[in-house]
N, C-alpha and C positions, 0 to 999 in steps of 0.2 A: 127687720125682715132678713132674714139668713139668703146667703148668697151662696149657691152649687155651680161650680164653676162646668163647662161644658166637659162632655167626654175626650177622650184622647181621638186625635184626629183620626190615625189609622185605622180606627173602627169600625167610623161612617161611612155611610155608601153618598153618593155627590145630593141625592135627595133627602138625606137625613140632614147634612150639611146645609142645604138650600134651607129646609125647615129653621135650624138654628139660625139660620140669620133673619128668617122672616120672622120671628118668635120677637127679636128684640124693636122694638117700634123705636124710630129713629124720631126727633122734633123736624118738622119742613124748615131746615133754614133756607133753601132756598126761594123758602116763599116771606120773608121776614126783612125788611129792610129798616131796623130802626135807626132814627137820626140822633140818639144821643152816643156819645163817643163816650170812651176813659179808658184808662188804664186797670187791668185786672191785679196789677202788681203778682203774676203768676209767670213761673218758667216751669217750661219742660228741657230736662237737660238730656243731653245725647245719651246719658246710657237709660233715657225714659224715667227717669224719676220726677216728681211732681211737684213745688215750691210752690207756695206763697208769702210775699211779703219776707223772704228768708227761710221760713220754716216747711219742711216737709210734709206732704200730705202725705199720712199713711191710711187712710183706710179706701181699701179699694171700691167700696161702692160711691165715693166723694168722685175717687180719679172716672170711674166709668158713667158716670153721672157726667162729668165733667166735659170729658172727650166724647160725647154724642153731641153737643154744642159747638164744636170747634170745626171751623171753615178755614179756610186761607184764599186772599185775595190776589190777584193775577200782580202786585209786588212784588207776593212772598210772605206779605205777614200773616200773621194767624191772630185769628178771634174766636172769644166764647162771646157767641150771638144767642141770645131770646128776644122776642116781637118787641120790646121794648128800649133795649140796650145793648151794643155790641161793645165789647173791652178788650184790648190788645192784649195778650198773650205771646212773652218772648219763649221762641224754642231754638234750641242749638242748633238741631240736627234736622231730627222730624219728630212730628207729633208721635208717634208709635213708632212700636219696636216687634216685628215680625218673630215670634219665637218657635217657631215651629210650621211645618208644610207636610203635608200631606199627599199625595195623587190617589185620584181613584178616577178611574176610566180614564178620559181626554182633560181630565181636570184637575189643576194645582191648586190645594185648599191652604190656609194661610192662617195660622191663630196668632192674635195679636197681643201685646202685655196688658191687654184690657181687655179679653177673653172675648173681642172681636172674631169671626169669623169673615174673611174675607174669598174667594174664587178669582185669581188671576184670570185675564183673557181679553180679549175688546175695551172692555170698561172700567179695568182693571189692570193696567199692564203692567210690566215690570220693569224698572228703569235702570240703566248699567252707568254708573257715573264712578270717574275717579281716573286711576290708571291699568293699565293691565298688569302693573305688579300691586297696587293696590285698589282692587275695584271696592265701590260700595254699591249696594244693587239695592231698591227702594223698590215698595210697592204703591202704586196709589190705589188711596182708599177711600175716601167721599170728600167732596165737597173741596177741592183741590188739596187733602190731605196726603201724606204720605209716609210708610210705615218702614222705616230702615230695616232689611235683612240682618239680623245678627250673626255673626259667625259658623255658630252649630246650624245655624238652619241654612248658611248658602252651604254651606260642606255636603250637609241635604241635598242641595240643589245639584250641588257638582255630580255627585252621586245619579243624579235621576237625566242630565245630561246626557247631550249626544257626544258624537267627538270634536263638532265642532266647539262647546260650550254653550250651547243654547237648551232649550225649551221649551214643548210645548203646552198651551192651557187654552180648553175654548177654542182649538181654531187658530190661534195667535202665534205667534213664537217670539221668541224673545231672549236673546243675547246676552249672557253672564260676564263679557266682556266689551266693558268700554269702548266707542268708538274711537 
């Protein structure tokens, strides 16, 4: 089945948005506690790319297949969980990789290297970690996941700033610079 990746962000109005993501039906893992463990033998490396057992996963309906199954637990580790079987999953960095933001109205839209759409705000914040000569700014995105800001998209960010370096989305705000 052929895979159409979403429109460019800037398009959308915040309800064409909301659609796209209602569109994609997530699995309930939070409703799934299965008791058998192992290893996935699977990394996500920090610049988002996809391993298994050594070898690269390339095709992207595998990785987005993939990453609608991935949780992280109040550790830090991350698992691909079904009702059945939950298997550790090493990631460098974070599970996703924010490529791209958007605003439209009071809202900062967020497309992920898994054509994830995401909406910063409340439930969704945006986290400032690092230094103020090197910040990393992460979003969280389900299920304790979180999707690193790349470069071109906080320079985005810096752009849609105020002067303090912050942010609005939803109601929220949120700081581009490190405590």
């Amino acid at each position: 089945m052929p895979y159409d990746p979403p429109p460019d962000l800037a398009t959308l109005s915040l309800d064409a948005i909301a659609e796209l993501a209602a569109a994609r039906k997530l699995p309930p893992l939070d409703q799934w506690q299965p008791q058998t463990i192992s290893d996935s033998l699977m990394t996500i490396r920090a610049d988002g790319r996809w391993f298994h057992d050594g070898g690269e996963i390339r095709r992207p309906a595998m990785i987005r297949a993939f990453s609608s199954l991935l949780r992280r637990d109040g550790d830090g580790q991350h698992w691909l969980v079904t009702p059945f079987e939950q298997q550790s999953i090493a990631v460098e960095d974070a599970a996703f990789i924010a490529t791209d933001v958007a605003r439209s109205g009071d809202a900062l839209t967020f497309r992920l290297n898994t054509d994830d759409v995401v909406v910063a705000g409340p439930d969704h914040p945006l986290i400032a970690r690092g230094t103020a000569d090197l910040p990393a700014i992460y979003l969280a995105v389900r299920h304790g996941t979180e999707a690193r800001i790349n470069r071109s998209t906080w320079l985005q960010l810096v752009d849609l700033a105020d002067a303090d370096l912050a942010v609005t989305s939803q109601g929220a705000r949120f700081s581009l610079v490190p405590a």
